[in-house]
DRENMARGU-179661 format. One record per residue: residue in one letter; z, y, x of N, C-alpha, C, O in turn. Coordinates in Angstrom, 3 decimals. Atoms other than C-alpha are relative to their C-alpha. Layout:
BEGIN
 aa     n_zz     n_yy     n_xx    ca_zz    ca_yy    ca_xx     c_zz     c_yy     c_xx     o_zz     o_yy     o_xx
  A        Z        Y        X        Z        Y        X        Z        Y        X        Z        Y        X
...
This chain:
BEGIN
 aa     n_zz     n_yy     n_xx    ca_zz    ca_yy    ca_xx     c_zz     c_yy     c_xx     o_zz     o_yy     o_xx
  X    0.000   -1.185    0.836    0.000    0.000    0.000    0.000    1.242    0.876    0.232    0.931    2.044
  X    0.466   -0.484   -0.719   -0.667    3.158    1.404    1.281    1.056    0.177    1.573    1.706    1.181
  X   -0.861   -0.326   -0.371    2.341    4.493    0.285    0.927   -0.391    1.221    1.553    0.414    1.911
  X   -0.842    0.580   -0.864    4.086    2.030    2.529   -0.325    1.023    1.602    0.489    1.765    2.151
  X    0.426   -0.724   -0.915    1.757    3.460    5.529    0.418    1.481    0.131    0.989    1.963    1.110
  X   -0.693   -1.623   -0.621    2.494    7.234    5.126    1.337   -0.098    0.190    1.894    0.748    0.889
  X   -1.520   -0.462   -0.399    6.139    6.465    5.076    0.332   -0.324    1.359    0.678    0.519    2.187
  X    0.235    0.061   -1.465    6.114    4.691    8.149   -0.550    1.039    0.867    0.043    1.246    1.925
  X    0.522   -1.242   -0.474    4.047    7.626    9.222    0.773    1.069    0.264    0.922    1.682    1.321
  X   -0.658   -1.286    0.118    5.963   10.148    8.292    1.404   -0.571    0.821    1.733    0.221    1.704
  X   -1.273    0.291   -0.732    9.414    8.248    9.757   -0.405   -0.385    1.944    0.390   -0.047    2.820
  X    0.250   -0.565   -1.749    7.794    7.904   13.680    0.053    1.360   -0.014    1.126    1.889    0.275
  X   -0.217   -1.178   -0.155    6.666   11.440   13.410    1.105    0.438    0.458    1.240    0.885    1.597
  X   -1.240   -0.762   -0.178   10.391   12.504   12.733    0.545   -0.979    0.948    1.621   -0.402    1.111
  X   -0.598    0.406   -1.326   11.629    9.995   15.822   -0.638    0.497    0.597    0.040    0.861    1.558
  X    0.123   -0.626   -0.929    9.256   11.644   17.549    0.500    1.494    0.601    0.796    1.874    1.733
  X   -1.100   -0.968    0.082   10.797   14.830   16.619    1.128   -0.160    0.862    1.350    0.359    1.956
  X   -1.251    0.040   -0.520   13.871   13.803   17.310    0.438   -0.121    1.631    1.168    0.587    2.326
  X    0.051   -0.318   -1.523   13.484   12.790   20.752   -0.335    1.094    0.955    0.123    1.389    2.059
  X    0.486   -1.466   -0.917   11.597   15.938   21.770    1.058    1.223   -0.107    0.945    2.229    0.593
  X   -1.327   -0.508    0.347   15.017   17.484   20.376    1.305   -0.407    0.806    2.295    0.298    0.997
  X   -1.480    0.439   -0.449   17.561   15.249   22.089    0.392    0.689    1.663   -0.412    0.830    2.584
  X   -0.505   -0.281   -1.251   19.486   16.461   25.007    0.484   -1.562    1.239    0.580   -1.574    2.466
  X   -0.297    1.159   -0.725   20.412   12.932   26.228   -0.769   -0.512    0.172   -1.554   -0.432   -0.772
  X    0.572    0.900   -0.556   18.523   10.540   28.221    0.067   -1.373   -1.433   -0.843   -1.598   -2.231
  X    0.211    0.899    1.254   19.563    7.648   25.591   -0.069    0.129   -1.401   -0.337   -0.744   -2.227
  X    0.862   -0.222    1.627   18.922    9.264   22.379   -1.165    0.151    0.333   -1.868   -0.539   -0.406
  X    1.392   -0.376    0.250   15.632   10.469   23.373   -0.728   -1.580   -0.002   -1.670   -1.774   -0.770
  X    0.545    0.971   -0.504   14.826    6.861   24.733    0.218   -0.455   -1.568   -0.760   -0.563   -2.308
  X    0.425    0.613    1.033   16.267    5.472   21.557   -0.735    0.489   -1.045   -1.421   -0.431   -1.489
  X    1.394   -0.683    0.426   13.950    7.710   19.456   -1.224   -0.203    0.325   -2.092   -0.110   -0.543
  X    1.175    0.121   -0.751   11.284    7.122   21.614   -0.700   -1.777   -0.840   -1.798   -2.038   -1.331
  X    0.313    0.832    0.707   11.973    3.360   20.317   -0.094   -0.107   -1.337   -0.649   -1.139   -1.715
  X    0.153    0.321    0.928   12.129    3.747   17.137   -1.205    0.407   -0.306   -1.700   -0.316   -1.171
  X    1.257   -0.844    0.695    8.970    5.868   16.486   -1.198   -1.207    0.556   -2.230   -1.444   -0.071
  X    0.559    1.148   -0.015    7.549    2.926   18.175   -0.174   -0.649   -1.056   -0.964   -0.240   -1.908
  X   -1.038    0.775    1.093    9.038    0.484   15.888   -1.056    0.294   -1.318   -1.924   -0.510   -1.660
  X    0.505   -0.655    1.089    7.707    2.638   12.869   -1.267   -0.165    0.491   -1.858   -0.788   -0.391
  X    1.042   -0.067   -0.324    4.459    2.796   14.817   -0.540   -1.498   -0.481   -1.524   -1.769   -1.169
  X    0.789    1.695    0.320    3.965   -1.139   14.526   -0.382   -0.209   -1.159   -1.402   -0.813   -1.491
  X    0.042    0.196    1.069    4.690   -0.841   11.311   -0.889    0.490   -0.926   -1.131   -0.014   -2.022
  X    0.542   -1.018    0.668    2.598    2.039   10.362   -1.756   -1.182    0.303   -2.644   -1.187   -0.550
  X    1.286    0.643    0.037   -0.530   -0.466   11.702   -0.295   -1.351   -0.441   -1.367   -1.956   -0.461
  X    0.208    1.410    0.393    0.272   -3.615   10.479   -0.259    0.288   -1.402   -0.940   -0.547   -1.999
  X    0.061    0.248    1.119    0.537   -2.119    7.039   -1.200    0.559   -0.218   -1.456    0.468   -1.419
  X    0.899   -0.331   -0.023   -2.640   -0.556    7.594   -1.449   -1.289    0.188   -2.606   -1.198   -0.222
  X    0.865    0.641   -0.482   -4.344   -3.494    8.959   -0.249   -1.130   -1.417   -1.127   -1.904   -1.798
  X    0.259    1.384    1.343   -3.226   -5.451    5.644   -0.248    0.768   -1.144   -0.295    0.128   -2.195
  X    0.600   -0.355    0.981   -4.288   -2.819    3.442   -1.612    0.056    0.303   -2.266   -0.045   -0.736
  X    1.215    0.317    0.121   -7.789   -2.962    4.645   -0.081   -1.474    0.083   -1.261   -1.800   -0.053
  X    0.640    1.303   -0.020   -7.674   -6.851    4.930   -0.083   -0.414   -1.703   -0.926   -1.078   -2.307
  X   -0.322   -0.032    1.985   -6.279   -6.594    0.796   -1.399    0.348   -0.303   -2.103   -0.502   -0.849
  X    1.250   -0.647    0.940   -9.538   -4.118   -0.069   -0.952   -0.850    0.326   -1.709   -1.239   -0.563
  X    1.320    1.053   -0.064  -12.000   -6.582    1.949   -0.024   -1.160   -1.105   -0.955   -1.489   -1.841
  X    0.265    1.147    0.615  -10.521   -9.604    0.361   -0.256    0.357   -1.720   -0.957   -0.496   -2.265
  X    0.354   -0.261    1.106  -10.741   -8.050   -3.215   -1.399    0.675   -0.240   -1.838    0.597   -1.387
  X    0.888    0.362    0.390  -13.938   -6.948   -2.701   -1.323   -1.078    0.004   -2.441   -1.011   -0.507
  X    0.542    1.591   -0.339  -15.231  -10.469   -1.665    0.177   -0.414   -1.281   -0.877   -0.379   -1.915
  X   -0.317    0.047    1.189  -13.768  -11.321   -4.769   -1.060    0.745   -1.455   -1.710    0.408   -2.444
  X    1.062   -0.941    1.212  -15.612   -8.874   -6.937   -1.463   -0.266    0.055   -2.194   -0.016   -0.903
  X    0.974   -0.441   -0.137  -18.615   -9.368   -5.267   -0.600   -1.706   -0.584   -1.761   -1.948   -0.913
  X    0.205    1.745    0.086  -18.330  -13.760   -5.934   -0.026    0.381   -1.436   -0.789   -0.287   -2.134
  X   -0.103    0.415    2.007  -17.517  -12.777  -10.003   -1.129    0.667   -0.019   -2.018   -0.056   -0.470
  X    1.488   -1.014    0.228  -20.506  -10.058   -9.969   -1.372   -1.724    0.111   -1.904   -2.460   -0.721
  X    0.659    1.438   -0.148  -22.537  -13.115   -8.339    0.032   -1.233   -1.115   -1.052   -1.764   -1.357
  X   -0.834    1.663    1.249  -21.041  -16.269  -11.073   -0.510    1.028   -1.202   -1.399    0.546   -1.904
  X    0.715   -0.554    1.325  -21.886  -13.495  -13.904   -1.836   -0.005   -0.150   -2.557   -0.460   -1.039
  X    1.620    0.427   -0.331  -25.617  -13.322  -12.635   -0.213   -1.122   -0.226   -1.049   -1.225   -1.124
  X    0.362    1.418    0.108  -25.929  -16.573  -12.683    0.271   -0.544   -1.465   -0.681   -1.020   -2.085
  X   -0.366    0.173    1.184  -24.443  -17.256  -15.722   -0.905    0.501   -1.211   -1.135   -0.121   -2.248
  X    0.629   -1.075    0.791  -26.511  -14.227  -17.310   -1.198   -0.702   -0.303   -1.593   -0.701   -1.469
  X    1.388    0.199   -0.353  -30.074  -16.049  -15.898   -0.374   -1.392   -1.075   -1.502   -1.884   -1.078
């Protein structure tokens, strides 16, 4: 969902924020990881919302096909 993606989006961003904010060596680092973190996340849910739209329109394109046939 794509919502899922911008939120992930939007939550690295603000670790990245945050780190470019921190005064400490290990907040910035752990910021640094999390916006990671969020980063993985932000492409996996990306990678399975375009694998969702392919496989549904594979789908659409097999009933479009089975109706033709059906039609002939």
């Amino acid at each position: 969902m794509a919502t899922h993606l911008q939120f992930y989006l939007d939550r690295a961003a603000e670790a990245r924020g945050d780190a470019a904010e921190a005064t400490l060596d290990n907040v910035r680092e752990r910021c640094i990881r999390s916006a990671i973190a969020w980063e993985k996340m932000a492409a996996r849910a990306a990678w399975t919302d375009a694998a969702r739209e392919k496989q549904e329109a594979a789908k659409a394109a097999a009933l479009q096909a089975l109706q033709h046939v059906e039609s002939s």
